[in-house]
C-alpha positions as CSV (number, residue, x, y, z in Angstrom):
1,X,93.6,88.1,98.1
2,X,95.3,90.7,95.3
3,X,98.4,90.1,93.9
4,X,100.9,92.5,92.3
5,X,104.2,92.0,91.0
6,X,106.8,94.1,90.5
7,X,110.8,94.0,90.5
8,X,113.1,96.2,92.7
9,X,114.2,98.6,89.9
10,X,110.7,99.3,87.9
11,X,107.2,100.2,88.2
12,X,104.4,98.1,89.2
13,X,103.2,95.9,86.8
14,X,99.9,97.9,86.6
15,X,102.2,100.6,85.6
16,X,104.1,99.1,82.6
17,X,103.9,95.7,80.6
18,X,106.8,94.4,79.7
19,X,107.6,90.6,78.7
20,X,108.6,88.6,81.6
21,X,112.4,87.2,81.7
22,X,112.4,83.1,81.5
23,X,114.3,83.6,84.8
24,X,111.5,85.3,86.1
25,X,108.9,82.8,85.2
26,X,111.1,80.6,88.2
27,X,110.8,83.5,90.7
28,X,108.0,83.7,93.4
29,X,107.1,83.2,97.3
30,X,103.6,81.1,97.6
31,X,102.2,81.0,100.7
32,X,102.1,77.6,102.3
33,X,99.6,78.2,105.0
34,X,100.4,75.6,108.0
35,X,103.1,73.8,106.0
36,X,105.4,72.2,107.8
37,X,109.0,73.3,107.6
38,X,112.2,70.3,107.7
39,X,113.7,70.9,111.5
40,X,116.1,67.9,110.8
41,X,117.9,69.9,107.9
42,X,121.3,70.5,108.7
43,X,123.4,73.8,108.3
44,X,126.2,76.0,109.8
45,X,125.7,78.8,112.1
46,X,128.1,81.9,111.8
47,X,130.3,80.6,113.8
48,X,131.0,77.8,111.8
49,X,129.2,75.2,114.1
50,X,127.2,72.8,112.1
51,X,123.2,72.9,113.4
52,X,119.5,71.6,112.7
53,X,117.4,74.1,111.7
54,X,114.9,72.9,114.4
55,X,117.4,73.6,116.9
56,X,116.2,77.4,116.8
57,X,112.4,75.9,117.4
58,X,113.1,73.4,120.9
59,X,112.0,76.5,123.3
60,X,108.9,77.3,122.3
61,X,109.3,80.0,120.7
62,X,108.4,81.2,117.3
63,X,110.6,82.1,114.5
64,X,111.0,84.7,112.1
65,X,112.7,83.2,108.9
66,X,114.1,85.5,106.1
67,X,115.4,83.5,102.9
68,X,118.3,86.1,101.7
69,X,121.8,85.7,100.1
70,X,124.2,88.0,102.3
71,X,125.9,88.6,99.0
72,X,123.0,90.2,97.2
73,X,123.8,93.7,95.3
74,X,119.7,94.7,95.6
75,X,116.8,93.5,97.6
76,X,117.8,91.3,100.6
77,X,119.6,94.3,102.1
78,X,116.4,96.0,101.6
79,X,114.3,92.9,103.4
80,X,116.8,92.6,106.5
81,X,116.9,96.1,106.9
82,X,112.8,96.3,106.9
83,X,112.8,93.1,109.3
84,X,114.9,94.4,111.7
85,X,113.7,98.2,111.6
86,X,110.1,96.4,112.2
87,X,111.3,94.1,115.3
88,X,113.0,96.8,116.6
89,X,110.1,99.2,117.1
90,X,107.8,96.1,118.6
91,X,107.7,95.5,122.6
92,X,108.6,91.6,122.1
93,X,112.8,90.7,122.4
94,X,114.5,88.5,120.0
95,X,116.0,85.4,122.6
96,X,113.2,85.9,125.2
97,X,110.1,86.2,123.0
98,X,111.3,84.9,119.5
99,X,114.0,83.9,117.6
100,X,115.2,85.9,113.9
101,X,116.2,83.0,111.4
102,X,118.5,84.0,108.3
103,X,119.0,81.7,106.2
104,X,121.5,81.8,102.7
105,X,120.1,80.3,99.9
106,X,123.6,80.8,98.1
107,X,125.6,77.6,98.6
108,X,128.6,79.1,98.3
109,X,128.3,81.5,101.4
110,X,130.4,80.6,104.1
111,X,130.0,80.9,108.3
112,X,132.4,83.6,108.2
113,X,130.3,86.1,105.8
114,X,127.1,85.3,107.8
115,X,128.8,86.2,110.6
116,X,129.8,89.6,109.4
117,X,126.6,90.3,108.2
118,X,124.5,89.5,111.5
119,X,127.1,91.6,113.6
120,X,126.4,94.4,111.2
121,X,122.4,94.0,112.3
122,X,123.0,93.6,115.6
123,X,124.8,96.7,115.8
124,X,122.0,98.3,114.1
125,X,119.6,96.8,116.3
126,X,121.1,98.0,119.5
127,X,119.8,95.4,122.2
128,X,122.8,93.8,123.5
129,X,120.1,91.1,124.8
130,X,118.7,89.9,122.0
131,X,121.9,88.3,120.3
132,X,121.3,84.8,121.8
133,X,117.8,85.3,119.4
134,X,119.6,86.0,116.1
135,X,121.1,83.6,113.8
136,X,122.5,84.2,110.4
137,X,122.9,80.3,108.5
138,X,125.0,79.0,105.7
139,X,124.4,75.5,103.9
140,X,124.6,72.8,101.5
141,X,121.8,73.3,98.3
142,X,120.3,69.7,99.3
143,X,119.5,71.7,102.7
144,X,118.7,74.5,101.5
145,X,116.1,73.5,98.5
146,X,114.5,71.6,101.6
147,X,113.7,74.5,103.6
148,X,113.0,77.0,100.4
149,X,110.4,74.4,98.8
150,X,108.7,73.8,102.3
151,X,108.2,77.6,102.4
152,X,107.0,78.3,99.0
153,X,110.0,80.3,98.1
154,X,111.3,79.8,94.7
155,X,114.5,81.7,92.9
156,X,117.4,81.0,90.3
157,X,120.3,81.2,89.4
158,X,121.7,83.6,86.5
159,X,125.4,82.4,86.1
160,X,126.4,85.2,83.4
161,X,125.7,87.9,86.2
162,X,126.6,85.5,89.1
163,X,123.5,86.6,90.7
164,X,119.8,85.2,91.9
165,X,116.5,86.4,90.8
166,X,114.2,86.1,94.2
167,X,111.1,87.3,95.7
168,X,111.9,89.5,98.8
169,X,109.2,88.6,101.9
170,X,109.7,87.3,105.4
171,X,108.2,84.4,107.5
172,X,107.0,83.8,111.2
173,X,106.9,80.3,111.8
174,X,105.2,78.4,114.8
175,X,107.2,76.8,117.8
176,X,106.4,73.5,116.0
177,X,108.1,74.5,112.4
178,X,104.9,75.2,111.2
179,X,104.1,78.6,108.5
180,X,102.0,80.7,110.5
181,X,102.3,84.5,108.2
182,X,103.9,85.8,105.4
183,X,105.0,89.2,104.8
184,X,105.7,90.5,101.4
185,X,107.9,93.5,100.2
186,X,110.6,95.5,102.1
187,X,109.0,97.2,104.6
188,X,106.9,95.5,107.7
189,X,104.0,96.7,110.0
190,X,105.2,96.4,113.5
191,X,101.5,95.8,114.7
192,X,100.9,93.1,112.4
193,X,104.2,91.1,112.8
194,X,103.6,91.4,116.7
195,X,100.2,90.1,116.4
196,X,101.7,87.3,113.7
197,X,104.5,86.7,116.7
198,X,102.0,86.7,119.4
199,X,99.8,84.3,117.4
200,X,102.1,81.5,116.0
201,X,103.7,81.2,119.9
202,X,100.4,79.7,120.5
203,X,100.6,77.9,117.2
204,X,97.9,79.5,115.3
205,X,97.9,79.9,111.9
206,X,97.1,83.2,109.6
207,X,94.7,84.3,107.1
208,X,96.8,84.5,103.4
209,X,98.5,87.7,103.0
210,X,98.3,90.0,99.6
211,X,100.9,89.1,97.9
212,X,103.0,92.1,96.3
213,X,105.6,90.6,94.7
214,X,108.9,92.5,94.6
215,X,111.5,90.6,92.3
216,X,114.9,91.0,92.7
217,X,116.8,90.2,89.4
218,X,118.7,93.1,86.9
219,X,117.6,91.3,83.4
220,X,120.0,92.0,80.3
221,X,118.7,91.3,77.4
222,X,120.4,91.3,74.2
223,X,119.3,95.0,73.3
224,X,119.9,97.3,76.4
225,X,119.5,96.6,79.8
226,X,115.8,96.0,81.3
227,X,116.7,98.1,83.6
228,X,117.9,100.6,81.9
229,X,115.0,100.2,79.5
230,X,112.3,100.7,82.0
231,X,114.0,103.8,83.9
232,X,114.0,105.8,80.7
233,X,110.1,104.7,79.9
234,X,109.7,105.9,83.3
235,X,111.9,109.3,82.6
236,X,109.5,109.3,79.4
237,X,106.4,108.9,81.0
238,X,107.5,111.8,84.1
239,X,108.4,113.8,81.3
240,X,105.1,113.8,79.9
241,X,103.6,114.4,83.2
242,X,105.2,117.5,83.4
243,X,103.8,118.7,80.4
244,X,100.4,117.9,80.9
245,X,100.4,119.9,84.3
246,X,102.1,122.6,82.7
247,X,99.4,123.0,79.8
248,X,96.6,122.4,82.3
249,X,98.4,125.3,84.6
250,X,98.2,127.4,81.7
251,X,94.7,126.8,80.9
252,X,93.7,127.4,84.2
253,X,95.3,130.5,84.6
254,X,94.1,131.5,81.0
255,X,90.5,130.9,81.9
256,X,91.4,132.6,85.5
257,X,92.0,135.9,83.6
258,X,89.2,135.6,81.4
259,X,86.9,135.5,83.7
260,X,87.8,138.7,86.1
261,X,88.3,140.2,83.0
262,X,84.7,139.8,82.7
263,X,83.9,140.3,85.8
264,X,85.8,144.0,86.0
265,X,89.0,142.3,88.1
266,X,91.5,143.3,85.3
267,X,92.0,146.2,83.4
268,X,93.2,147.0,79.9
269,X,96.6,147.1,80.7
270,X,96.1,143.9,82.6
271,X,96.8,144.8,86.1
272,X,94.4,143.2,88.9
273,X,91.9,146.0,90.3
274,X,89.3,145.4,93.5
275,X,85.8,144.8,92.1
């Protein structure tokens, strides 16, 4: 198993080396193989009603769990759309075959924002039938840190830019509550979170996934933006691309020449001639 971090604005970090944030050092989504998740937790659907989480586990049916804020300027957008793009292109229906599970760790995110944001995925999902199957949540932090510690998913809090540094990935959890697979990143293979689906309905559990670690979290420091910073060694390092090709085009085409010049391809005044 690999692992690869990275943060939804820069480079890999095979690409560039740059001291990590403190935040950062917070941030991360470990895999808790076969851990068991707490169904007696207690939360508010988006329409306000007040739930268990193991509510959306009492049919047998698996669940796919995505730990998001619906607030977030950056990466969770990114995750829900990749879920839901994923889901939509499989054969299985959310309702008959599994349930979709959002779930804000914001504490301050109320039923009636959940509630705009799943309507705005249904839409984009286009199966009228599979609303009974997704569920955007709101909660208390007590609830919340419950569920987010169970799943190995750890993020903080920045209060000067009233915004959370996160890992992005998504879950599928067995009938029973239990962490069957984890998907990292933004973007899903259908095939494998069918098979994951298909698998934890019969409660099986997964082999780890590589873990490549995008990291949601615009860093200010007290010269320049990270951001900001990284883009422009990135703009740099293009930059310099560009004029390596350029000198080895020119090289090339230099030692083209040459050598039908030697060969009787080009004449003194330098136009091409068949040899």
């Amino acid at each position: 198993m690999t692992a690869v971090a990275v943060s939804c604005f820069t480079a890999s970090a095979q690409t560039l080396t740059l001291e990590k944030p403190d935040i950062l050092r917070k941030v991360g989504l470990v895999q808790k193989l076969n851990g068991q998740l707490p169904l007696d937790t207690v939360f508010l659907d988006e329409t306000g009603k007040t739930v268990h989480l193991g509510d959306y586990f009492r049919d047998g049916k698996p669940v796919v769990l995505a730990l998001v804020y619906y607030k977030c300027p950056m990466l969770c957008n990114l995750e829900l759309d990749g879920t839901f793009a994923a889901l939509k292109r499989i054969t299985l229906t959310p309702g008959a075959d599994y349930r979709v599970v959002a779930l804000s760790f914001d504490p301050r995110e109320t039923p009636q924002l959940a509630a705009a944001k799943r309507e705005s995925y249904l839409k984009k999902f286009s199966k009228p039938e599979a609303a009974e199957g997704i569920h955007f949540l709101t909660g208390q932090e007590e609830a919340i840190r419950l569920v987010t510690d169970a799943a190995g998913f750890h993020y903080a809090y920045d209060k000067r830019q009233d915004q959370f540094a996160h890992a992005s990935g998504i879950m599928v959890v067995t009938p029973h509550g239990r962490l069957a697979r984890y998907f990292y990143g933004i973007h899903y293979n259908e095939r494998d979170l069918r098979l994951g689906l298909v698998e934890a309905s019969e409660e099986k559990i997964g082999s780890p996934a590589d873990e490549i670690i995008l990291v949601c979290f615009p860093y200010d420091p007290t010269a320049g933006r990270y951001d900001i910073a990284i883009m422009n060694l990135l703009r740099a390092a293009g930059g310099l691309t560009a004029i390596v090709m350029f000198a080895w085009l020119f090289l090339m085409f230099r030692k083209d020449r040459a050598l039908k010049r030697r060969n009787g391809g080009i004449d003194q005044h330098g136009q091409w001639r068949s040899v």
